[in-house]
OpenMM code with the backbone's topology and positions (N, CA, C; nanometers):
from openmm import Vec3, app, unit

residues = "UNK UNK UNK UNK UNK UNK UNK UNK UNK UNK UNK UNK UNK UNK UNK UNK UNK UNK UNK UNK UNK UNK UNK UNK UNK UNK UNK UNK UNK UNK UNK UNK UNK UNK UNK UNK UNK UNK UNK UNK UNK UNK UNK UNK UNK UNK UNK UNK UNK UNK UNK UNK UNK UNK UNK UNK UNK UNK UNK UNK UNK UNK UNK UNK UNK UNK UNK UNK UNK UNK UNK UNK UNK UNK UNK UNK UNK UNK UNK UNK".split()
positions = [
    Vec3(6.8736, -1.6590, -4.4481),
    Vec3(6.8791, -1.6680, -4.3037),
    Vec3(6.7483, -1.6137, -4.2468),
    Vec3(6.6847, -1.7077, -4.1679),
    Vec3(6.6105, -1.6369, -4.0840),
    Vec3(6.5796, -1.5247, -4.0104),
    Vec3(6.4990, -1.4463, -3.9604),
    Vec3(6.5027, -1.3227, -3.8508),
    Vec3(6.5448, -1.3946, -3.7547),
    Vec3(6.5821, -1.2942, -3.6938),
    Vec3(6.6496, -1.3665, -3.5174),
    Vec3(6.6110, -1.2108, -3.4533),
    Vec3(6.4957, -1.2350, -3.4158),
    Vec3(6.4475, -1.1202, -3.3452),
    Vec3(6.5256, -1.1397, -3.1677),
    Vec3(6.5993, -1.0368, -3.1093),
    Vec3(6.6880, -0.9933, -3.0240),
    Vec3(6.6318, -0.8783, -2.9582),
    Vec3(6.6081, -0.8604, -2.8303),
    Vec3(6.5713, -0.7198, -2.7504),
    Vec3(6.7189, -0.6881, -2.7196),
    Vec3(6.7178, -0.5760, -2.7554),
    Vec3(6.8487, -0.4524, -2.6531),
    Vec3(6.7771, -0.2953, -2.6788),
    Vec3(6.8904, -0.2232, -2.6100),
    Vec3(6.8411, -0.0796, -2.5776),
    Vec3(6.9899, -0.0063, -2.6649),
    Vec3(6.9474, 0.0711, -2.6540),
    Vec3(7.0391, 0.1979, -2.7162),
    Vec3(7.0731, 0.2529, -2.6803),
    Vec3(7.2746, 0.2361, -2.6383),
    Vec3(7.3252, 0.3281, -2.5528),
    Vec3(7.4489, 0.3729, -2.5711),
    Vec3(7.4540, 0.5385, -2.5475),
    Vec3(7.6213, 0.5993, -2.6288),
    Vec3(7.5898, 0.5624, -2.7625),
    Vec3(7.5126, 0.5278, -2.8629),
    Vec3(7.5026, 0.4771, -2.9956),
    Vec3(7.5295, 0.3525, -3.0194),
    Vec3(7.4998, 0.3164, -2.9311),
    Vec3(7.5767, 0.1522, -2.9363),
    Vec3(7.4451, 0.0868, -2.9244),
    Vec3(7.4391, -0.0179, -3.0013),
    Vec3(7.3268, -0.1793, -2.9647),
    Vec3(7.4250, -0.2528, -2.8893),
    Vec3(7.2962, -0.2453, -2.7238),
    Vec3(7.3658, -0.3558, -2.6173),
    Vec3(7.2364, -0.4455, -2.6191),
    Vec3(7.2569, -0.5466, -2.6787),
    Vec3(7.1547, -0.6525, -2.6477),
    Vec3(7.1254, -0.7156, -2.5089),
    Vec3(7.0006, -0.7997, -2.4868),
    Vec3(6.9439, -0.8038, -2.3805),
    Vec3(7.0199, -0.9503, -2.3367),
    Vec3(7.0184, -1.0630, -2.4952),
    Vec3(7.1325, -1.1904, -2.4817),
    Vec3(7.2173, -1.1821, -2.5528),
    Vec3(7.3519, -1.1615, -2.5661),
    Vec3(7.4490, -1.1951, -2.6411),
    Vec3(7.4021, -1.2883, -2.7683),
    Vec3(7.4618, -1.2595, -2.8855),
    Vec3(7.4771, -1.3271, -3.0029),
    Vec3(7.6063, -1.4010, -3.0400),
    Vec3(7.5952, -1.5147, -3.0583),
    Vec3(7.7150, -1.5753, -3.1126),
    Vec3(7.7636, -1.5735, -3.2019),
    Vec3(7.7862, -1.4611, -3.3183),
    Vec3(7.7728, -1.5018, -3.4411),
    Vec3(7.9194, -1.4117, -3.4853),
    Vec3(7.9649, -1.4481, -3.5727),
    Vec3(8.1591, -1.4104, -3.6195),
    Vec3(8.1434, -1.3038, -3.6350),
    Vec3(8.2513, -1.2335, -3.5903),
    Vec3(8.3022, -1.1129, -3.6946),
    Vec3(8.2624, -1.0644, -3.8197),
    Vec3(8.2048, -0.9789, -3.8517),
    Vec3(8.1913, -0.9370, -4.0113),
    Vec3(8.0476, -1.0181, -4.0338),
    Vec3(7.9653, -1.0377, -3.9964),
    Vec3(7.8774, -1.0736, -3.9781),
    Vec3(7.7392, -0.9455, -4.0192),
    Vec3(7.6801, -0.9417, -4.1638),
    Vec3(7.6060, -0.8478, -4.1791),
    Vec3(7.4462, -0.9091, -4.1125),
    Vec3(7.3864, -0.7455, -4.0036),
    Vec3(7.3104, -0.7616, -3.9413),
    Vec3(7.2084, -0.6599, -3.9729),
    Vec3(7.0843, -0.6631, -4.0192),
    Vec3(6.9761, -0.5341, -3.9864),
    Vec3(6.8979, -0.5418, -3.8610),
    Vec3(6.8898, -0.3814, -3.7926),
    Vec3(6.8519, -0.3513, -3.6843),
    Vec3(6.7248, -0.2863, -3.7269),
    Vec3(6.5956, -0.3216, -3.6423),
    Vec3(6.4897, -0.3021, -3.6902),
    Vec3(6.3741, -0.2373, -3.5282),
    Vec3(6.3177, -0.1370, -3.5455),
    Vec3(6.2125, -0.1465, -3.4288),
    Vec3(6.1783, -0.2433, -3.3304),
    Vec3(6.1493, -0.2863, -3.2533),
    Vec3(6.1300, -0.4084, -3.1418),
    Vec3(6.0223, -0.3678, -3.0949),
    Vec3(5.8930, -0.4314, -3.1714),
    Vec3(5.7291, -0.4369, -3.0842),
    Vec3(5.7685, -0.5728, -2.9838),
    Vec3(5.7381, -0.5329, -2.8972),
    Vec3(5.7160, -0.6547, -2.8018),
    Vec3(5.5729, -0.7713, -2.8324),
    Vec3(5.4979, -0.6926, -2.8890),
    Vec3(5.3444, -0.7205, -2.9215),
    Vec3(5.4003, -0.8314, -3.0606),
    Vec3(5.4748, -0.8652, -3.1195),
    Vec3(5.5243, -0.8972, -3.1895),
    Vec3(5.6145, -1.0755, -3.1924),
    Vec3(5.6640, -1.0216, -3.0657),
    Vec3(5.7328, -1.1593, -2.9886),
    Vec3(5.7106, -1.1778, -2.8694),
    Vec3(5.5864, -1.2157, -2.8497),
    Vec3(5.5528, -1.2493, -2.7146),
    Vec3(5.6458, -1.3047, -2.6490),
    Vec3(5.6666, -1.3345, -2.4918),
    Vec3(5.8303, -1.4089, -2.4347),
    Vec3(5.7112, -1.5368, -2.3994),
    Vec3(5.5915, -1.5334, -2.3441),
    Vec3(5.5170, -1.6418, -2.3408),
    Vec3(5.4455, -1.6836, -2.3903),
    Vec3(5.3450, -1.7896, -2.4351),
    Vec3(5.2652, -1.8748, -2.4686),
    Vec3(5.1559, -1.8565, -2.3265),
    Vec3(5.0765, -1.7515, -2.4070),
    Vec3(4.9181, -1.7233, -2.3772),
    Vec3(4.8188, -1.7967, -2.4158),
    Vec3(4.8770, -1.9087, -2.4084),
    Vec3(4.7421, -2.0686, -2.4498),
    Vec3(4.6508, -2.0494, -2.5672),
    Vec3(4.5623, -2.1115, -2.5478),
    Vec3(4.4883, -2.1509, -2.7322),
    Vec3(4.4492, -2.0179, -2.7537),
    Vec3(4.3911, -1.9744, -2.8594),
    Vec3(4.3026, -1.8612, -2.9041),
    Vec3(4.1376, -1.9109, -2.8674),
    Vec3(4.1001, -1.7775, -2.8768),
    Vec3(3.9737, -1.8612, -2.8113),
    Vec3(3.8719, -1.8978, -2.9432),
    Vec3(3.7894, -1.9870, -2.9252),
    Vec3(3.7335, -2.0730, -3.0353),
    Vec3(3.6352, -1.9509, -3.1622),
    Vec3(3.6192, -1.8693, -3.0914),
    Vec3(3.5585, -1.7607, -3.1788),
    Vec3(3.6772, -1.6657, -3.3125),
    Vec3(3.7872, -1.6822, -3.1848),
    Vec3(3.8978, -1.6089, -3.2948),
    Vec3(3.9382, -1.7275, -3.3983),
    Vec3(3.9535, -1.7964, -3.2889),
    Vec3(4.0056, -1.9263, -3.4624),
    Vec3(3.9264, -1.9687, -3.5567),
    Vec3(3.7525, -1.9220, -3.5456),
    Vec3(3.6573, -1.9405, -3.6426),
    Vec3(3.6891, -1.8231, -3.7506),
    Vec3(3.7224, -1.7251, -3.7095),
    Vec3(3.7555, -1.6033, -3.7354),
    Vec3(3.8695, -1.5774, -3.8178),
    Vec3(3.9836, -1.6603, -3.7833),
    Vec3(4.0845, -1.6747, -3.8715),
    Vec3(4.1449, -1.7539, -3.9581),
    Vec3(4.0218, -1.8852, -3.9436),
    Vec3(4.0067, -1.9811, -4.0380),
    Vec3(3.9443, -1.9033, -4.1653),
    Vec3(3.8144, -1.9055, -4.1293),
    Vec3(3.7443, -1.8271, -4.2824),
    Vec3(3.8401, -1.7172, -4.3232),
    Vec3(3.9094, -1.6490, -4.2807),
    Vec3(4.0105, -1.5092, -4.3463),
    Vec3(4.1109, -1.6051, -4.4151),
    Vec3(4.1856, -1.7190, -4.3458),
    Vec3(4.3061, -1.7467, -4.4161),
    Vec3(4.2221, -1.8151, -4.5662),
    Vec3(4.0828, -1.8872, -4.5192),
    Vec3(4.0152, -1.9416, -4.6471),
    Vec3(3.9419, -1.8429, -4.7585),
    Vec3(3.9573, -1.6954, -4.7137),
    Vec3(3.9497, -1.6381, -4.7785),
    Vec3(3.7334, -1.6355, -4.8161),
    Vec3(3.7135, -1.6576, -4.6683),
    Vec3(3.5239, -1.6862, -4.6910),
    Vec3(3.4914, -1.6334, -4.5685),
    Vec3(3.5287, -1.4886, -4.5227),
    Vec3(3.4438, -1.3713, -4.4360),
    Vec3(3.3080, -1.3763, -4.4518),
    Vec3(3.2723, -1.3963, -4.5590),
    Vec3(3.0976, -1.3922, -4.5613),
    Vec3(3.0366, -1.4732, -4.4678),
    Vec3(3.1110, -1.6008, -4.4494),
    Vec3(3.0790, -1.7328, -4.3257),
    Vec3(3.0628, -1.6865, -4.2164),
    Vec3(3.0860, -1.5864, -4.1374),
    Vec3(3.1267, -1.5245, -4.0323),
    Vec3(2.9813, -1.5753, -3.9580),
    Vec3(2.8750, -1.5083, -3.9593),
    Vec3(2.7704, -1.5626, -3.9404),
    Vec3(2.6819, -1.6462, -3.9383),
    Vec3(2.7267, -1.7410, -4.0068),
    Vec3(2.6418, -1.8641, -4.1042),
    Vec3(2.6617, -1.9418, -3.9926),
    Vec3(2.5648, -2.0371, -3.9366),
    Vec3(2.6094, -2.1328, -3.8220),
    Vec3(2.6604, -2.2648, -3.9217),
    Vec3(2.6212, -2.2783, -4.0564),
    Vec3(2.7056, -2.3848, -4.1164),
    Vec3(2.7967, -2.3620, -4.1649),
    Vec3(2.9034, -2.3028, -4.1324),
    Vec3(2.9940, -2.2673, -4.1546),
    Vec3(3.1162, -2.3509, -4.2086),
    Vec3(3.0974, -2.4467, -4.1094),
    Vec3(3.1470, -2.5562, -4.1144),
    Vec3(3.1734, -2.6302, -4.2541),
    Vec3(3.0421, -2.6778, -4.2679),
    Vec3(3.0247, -2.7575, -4.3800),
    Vec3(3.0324, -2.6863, -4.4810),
    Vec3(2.9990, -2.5453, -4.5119),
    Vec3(2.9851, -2.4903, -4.6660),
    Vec3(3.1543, -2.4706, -4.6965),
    Vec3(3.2546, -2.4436, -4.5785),
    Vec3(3.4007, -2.4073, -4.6272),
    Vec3(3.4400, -2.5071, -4.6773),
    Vec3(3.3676, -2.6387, -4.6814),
    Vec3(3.4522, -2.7879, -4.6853),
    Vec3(3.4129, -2.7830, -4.8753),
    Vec3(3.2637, -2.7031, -4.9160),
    Vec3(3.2812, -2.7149, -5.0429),
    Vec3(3.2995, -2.6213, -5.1432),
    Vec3(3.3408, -2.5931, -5.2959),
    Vec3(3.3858, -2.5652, -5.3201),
    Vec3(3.2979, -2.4218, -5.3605),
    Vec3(3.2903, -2.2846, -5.3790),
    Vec3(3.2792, -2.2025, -5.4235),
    Vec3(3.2431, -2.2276, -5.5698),
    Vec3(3.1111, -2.1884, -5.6187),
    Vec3(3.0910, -2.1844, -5.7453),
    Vec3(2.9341, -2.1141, -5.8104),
] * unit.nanometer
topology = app.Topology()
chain = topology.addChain("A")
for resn in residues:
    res = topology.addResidue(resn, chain)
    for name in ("N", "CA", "C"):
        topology.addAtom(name, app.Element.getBySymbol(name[0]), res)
């Protein structure tokens, strides 16, 4: 099963969530910290073109590119 990240507060010891859950009886659940920074509620539009240069080369695992204005073209070949 997926996370199903849920905001509530903590009150009398009780989890009162922020939306109701639909889910049965007997239903095993873990309760975990709630960063908001985490689940944004909106869509803060594109990243800006510097961060996604930025997190292209990290997911490709080629930080050294960071600087290189061909950046471009050298990620396309292969390391050797």
């Amino acid at each position: 099963m997926e996370p199903l990240p849920v905001k509530g507060i903590l009150k009398n010891g009780q989890i009162v969530l922020e939306t109701p859950l639909d889910l049965p009886d007997g239903t095993l659940v873990t309760v975990l910290e709630y960063d908001e920074d985490d689940y944004p509620r909106e869509w803060k539009g594109p990243l800006p073109p510097e961060e996604i240069k930025q997190l292209m080369l990290a997911l490709a695992r080629r930080p050294d590119l960071a600087d290189d204005p061909d950046w471009q073209e050298k990620i396309r070949r292969p390391r050797g």
